[in-house]
Kinemage of the C-alpha trace (Angstrom):
@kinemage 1
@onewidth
@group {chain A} dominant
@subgroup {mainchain}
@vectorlist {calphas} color= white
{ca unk a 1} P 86.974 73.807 85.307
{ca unk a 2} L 85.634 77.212 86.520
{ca unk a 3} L 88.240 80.210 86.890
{ca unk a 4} L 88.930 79.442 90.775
{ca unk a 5} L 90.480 76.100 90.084
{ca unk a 6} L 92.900 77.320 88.155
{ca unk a 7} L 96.312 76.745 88.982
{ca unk a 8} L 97.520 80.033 88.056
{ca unk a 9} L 101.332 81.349 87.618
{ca unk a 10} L 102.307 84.552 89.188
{ca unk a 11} L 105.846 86.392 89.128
{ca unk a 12} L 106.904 88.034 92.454
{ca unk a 13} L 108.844 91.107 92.226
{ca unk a 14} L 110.391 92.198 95.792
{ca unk a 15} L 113.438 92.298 97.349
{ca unk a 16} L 111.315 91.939 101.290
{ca unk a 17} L 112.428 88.439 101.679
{ca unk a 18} L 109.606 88.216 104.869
{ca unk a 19} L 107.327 89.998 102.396
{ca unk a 20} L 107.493 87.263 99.331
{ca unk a 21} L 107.663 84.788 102.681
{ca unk a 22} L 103.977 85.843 103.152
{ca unk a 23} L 102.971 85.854 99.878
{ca unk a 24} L 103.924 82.308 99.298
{ca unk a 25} L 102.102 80.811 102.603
{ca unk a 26} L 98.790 82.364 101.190
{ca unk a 27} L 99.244 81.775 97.776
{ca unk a 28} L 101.402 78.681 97.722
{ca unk a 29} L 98.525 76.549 95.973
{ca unk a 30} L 99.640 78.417 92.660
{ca unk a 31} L 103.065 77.967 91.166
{ca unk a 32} L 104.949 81.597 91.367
{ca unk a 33} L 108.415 82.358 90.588
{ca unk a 34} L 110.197 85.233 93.087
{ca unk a 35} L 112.422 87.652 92.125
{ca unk a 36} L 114.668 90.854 93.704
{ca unk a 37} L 114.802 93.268 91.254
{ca unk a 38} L 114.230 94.321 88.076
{ca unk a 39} L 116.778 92.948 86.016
{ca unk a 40} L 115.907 89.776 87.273
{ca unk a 41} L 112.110 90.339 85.930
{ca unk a 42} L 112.766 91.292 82.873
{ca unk a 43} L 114.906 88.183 81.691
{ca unk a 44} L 112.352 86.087 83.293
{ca unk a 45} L 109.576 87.971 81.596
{ca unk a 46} L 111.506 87.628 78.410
{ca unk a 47} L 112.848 84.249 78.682
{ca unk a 48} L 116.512 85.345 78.701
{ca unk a 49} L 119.662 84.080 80.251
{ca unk a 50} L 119.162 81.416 82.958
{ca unk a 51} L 115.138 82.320 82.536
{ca unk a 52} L 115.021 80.762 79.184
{ca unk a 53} L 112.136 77.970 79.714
{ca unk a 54} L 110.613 80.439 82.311
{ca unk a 55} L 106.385 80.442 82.232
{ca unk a 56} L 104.477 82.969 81.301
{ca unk a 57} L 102.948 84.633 84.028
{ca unk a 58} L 99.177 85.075 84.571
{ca unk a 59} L 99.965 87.699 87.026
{ca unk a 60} L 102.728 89.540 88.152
{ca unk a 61} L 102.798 91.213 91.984
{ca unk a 62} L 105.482 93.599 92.071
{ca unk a 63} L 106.712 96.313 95.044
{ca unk a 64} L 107.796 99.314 93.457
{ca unk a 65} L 111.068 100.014 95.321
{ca unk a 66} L 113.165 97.676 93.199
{ca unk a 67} L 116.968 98.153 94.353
{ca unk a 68} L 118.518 98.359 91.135
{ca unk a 69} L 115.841 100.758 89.503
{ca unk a 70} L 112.383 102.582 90.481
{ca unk a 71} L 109.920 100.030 89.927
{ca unk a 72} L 108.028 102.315 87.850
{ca unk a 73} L 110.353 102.182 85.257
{ca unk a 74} L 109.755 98.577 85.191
{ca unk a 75} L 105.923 98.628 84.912
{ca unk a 76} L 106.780 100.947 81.929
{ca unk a 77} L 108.677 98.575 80.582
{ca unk a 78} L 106.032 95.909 80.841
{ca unk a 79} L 103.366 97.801 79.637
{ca unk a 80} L 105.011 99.181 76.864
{ca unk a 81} L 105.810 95.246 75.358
{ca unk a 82} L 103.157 94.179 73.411
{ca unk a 83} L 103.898 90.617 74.355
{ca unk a 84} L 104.217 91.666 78.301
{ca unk a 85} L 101.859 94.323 78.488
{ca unk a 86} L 98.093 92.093 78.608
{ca unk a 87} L 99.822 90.607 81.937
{ca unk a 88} L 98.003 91.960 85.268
{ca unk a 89} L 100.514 93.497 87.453
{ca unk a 90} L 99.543 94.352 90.766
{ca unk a 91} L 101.567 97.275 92.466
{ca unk a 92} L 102.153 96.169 95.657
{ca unk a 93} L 103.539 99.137 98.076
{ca unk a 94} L 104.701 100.547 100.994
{ca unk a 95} L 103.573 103.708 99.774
{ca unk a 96} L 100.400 105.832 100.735
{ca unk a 97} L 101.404 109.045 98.828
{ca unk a 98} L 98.730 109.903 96.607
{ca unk a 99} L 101.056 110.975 93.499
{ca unk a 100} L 102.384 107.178 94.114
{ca unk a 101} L 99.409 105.858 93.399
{ca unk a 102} L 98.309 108.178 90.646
{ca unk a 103} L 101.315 107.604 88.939
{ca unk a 104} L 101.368 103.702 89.070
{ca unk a 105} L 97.695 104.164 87.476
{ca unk a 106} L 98.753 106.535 85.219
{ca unk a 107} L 101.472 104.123 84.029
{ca unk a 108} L 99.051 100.868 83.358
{ca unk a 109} L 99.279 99.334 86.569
{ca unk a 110} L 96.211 97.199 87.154
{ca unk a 111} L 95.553 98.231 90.484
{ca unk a 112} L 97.791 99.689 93.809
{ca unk a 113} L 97.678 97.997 97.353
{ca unk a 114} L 99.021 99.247 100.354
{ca unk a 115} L 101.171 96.551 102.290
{ca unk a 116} L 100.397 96.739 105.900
{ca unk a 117} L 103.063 96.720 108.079
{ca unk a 118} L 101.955 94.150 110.599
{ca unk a 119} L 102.539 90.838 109.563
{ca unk a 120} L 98.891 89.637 110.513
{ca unk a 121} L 97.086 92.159 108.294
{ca unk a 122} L 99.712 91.962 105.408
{ca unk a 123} L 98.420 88.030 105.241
{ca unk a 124} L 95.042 89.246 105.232
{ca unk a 125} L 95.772 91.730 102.620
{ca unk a 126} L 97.627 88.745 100.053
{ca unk a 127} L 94.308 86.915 100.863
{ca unk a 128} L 91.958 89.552 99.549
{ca unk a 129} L 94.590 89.720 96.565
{ca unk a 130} L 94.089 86.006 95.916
{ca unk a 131} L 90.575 85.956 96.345
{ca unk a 132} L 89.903 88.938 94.192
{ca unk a 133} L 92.573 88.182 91.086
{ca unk a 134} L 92.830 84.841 91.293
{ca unk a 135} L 89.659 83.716 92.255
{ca unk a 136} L 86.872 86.211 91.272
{ca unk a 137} L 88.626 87.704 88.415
{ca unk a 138} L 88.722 86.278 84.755
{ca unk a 139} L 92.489 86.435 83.781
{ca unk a 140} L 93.419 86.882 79.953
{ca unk a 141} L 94.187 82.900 78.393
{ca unk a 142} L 98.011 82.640 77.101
């Protein structure tokens, strides 16, 4: 089966409820798991609590303003587990600030994308995100 037909998990970290609306339309062919904040992602990550039985993602898409902490604390936190760290995360922001996106680099994130604000160009924007990491892209095997 090449790469593309893959049925690939990803973890959804954002607390834009029209924003993880989106992402699911475009990438609803692949199961994905949506979460608000980052407690929430870190007991699903590490199979804690109600999370317990929770998949392993292939690929987590995360916004980096979290409500209960700076979402760059969380990527830290992932990258810094050696069983979370090999996972892809995808910073997904409202932010254009260059220091943003240094730092999310700087931290291990796998790459930074702008959200658009319209709602049109935000679906083409998940598209080119599925296309590239889900399609074109060779993900690590569990």
């Amino acid at each position: 089966m090449a790469d593309s037909e893959l049925k690939r998990f990803i973890l959804v970290i954002d607390p834009n409820a029209a924003h993880t609306e989106a992402i699911q339309q475009v990438m609803g062919n692949h199961p994905m798991q949506t979460v608000t904040n980052a407690d929430t992602a870190l007991a699903f990550l590490r199979q804690q609590h109600d999370y317990a039985q929770a998949p392993r993602p292939d690929l987590i898409l995360m916004d980096p303003d979290l409500p209960d902490q700076d979402g760059r604390v969380l990527l830290q936190t992932i990258k810094a587990d050696p069983h979370l760290k090999q996972i892809p995360v995808i910073v997904f922001a409202g932010s254009t600030r260059s220091e943003d996106v240094f730092h999310s680099y700087a931290i291990q994130g796998n790459c930074y994308v702008v959200k658009a604000t319209d709602l049109q160009q935000l679906t083409q924007t998940i598209q080119r995100i599925e296309a590239f990491w889900l399609e074109i892209v060779t993900l690590p095997l569990k």
